[in-house]
Backbone bond lengths (Angstrom), bond angles and torsions (degrees), N, CA, C in turn:
res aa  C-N    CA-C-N  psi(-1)  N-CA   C-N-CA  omega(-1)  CA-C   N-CA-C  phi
1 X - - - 1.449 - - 1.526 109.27 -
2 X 1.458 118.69 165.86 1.529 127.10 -169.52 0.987 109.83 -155.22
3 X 1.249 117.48 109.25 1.866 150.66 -171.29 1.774 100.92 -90.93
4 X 1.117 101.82 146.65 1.480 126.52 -173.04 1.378 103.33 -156.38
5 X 1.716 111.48 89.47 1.629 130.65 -160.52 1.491 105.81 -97.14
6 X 1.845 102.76 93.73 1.367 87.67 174.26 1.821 143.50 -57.36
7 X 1.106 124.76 151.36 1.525 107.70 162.21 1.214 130.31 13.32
8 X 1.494 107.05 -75.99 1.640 114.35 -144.58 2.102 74.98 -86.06
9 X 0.907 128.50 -24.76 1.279 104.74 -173.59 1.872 121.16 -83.62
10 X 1.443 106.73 143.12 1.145 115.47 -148.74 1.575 108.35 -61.21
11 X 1.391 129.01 173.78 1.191 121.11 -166.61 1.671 92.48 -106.40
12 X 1.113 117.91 -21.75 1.606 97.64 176.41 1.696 116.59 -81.68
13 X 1.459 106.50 13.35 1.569 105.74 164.38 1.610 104.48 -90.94
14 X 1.346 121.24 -32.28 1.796 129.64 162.69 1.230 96.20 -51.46
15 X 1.295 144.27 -24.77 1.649 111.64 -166.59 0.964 91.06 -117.80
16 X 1.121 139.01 -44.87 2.035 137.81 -177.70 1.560 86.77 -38.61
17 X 1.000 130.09 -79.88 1.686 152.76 -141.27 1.602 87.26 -69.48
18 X 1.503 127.52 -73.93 1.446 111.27 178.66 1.825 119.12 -56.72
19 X 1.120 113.18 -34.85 1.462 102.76 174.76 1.333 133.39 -76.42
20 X 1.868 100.71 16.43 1.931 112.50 -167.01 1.871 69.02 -119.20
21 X 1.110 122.58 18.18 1.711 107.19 178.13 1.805 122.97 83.24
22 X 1.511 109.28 -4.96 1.614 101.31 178.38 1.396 111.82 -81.49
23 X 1.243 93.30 162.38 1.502 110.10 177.66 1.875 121.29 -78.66
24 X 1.529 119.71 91.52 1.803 115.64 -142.76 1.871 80.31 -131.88
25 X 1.265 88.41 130.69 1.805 109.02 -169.11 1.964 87.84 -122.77
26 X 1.233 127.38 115.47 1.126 145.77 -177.39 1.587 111.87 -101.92
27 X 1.780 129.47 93.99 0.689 133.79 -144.72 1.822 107.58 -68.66
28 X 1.340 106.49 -35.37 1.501 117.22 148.56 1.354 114.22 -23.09
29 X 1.276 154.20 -39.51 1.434 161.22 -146.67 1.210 100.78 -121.20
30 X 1.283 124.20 -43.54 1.710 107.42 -174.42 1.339 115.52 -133.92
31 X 1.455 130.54 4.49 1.646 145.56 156.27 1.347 115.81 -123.52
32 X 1.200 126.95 22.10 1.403 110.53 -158.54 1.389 136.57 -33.27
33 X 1.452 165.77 50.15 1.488 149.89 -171.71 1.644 71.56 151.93
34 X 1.673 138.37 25.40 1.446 116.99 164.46 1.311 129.00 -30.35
35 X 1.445 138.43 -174.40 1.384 113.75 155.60 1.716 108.79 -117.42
36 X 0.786 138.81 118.19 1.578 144.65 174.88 1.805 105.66 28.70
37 X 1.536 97.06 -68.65 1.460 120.49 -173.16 1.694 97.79 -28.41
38 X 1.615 87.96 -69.51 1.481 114.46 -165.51 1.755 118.35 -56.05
39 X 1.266 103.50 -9.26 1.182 130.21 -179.48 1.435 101.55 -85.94
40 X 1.318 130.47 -71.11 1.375 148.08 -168.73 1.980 88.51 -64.76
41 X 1.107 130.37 -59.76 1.803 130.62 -177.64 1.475 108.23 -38.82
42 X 1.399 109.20 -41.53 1.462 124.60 -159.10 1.475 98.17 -88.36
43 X 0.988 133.79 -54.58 1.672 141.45 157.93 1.212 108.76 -32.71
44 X 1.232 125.94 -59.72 1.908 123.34 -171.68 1.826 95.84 -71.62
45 X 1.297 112.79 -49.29 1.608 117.43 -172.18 1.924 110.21 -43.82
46 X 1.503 85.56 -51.97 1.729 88.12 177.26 1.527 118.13 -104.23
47 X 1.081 116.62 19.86 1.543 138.97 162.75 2.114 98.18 47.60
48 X 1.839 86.20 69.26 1.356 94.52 -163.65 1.792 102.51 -115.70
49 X 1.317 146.50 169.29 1.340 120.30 175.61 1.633 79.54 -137.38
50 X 1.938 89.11 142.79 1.541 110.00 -157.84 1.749 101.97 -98.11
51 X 1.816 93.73 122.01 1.074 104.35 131.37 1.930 146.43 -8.61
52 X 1.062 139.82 111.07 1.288 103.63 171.70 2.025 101.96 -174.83
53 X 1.539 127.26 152.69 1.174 124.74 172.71 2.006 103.82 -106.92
54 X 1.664 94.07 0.03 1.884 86.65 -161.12 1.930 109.11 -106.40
55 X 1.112 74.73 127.58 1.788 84.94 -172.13 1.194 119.40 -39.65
56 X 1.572 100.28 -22.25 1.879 101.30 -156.25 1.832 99.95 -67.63
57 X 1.116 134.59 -22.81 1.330 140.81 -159.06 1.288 91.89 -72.58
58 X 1.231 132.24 -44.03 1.784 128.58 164.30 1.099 116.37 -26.60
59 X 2.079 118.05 -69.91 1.173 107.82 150.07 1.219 172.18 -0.89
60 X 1.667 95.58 -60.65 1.415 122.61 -178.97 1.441 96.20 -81.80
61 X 0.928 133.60 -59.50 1.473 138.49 -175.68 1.625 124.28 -76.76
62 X 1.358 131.11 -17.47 1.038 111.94 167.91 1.919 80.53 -113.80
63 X 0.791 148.55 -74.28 1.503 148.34 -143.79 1.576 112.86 -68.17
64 X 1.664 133.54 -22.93 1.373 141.94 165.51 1.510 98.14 -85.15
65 X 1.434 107.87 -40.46 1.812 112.85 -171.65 1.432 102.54 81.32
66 X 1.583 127.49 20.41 1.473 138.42 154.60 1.645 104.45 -21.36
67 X 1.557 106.36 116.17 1.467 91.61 170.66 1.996 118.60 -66.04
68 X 1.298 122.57 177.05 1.583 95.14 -167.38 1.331 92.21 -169.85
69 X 1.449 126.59 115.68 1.791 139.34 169.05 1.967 91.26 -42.45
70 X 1.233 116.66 -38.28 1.615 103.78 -157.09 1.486 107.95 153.01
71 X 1.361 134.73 134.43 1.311 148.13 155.96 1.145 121.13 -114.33
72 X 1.749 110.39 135.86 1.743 105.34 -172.13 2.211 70.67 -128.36
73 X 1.684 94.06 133.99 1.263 102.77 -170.67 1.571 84.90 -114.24
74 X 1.856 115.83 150.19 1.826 92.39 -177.72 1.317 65.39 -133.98
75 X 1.759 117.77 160.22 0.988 134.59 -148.97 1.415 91.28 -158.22
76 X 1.531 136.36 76.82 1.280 132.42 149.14 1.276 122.08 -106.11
77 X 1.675 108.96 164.45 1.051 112.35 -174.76 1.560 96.34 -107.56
78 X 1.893 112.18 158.49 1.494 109.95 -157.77 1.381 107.21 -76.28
79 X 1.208 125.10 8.06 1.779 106.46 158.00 1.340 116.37 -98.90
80 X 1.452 120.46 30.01 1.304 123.40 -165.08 1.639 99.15 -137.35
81 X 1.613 126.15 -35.72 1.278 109.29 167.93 1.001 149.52 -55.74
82 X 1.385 130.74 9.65 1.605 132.28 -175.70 2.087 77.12 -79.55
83 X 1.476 117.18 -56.59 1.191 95.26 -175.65 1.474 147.92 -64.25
84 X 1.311 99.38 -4.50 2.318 118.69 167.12 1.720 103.51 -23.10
85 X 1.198 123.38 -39.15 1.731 121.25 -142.98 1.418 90.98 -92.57
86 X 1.496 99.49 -64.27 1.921 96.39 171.81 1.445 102.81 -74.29
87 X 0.818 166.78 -15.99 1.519 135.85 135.46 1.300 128.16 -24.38
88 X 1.292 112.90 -55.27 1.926 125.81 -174.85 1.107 98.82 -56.87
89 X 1.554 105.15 -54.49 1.982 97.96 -165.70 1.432 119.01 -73.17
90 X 1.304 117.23 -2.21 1.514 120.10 -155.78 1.595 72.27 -106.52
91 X 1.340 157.44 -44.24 1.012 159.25 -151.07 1.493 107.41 -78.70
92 X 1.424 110.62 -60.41 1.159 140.57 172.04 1.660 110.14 -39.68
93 X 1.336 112.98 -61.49 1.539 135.09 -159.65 1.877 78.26 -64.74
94 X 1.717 105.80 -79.09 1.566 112.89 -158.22 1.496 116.42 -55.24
95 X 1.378 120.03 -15.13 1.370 130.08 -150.59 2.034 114.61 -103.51
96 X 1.545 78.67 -44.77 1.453 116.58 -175.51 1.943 112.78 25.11
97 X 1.584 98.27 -104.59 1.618 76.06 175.57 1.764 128.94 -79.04
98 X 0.524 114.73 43.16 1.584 132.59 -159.27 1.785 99.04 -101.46
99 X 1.252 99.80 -37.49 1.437 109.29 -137.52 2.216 81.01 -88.59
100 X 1.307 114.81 -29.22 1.380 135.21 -179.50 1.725 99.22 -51.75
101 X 1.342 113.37 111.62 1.654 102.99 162.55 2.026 98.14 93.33
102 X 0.970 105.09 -21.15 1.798 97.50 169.12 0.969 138.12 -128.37
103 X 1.368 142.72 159.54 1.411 140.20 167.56 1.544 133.66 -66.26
104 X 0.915 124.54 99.61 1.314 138.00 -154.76 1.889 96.32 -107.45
105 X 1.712 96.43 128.61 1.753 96.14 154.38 1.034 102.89 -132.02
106 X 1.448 112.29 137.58 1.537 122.86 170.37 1.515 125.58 -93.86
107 X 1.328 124.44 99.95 1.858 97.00 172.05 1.149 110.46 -143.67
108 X 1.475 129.28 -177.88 1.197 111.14 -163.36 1.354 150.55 -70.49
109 X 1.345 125.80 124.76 1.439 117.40 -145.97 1.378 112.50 73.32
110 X 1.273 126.19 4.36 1.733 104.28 -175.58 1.869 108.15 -144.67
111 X 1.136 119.75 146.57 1.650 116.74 -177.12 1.652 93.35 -152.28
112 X 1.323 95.30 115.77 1.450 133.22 151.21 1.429 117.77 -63.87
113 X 1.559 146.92 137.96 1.435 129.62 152.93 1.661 81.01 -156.89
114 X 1.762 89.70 139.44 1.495 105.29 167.84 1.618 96.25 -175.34
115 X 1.647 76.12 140.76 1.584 105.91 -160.88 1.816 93.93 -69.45
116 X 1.600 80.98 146.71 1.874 91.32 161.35 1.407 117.43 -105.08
């Protein structure tokens, strides 16, 4: 699988996720200040499923009808993020292709997935 970690999402989910071996493109590194859209273009272009902590991608994808490789939205609250990284991968590992083609929220104790 191939992650495309927006912005607002933390960078120690980029290294958990690259150091379990996936392929994680950190929009920070090669668009930096993208705008959402451009985020979601760049995801279908490299057939990547996005990273992300910002709601608006809900939006874009069910409410624009943005076509979309996949969104994993993580939704913690700040006494709960040191754990985001082992979340992803534990998600990632159990979930695997599942996660391709749907909307996924992750938070604690709880996982959402539904196809678009």
């Amino acid at each position: 699988m191939r992650f495309l970690a927006d912005e607002s999402c933390g960078f120690a989910v980029v290294r958990a996720l690259r150091s379990a071996g996936f392929d994680v493109v950190a929009v920070a590194e090669v668009v930096p200040r993208a705008l959402d859209e451009a985020v979601i273009e760049l995801a279908v272009l490299e057939d990547r499923i996005v990273l992300t902590e910002d709601k608006d991608f809900g939006q874009l994808v069910y409410g624009s009808g943005r076509p979309s490789s996949g969104v994993i939205l993580l939704r913690f609250p700040g006494r709960a993020r040191s754990s985001i990284p082992e979340a992803v991968l534990r998600v990632v590992n159990e979930q695997g292709a599942r996660l391709a083609g749907a909307f996924t929220i992750v938070q604690p104790g709880r996982l959402r997935i539904r196809r678009l």
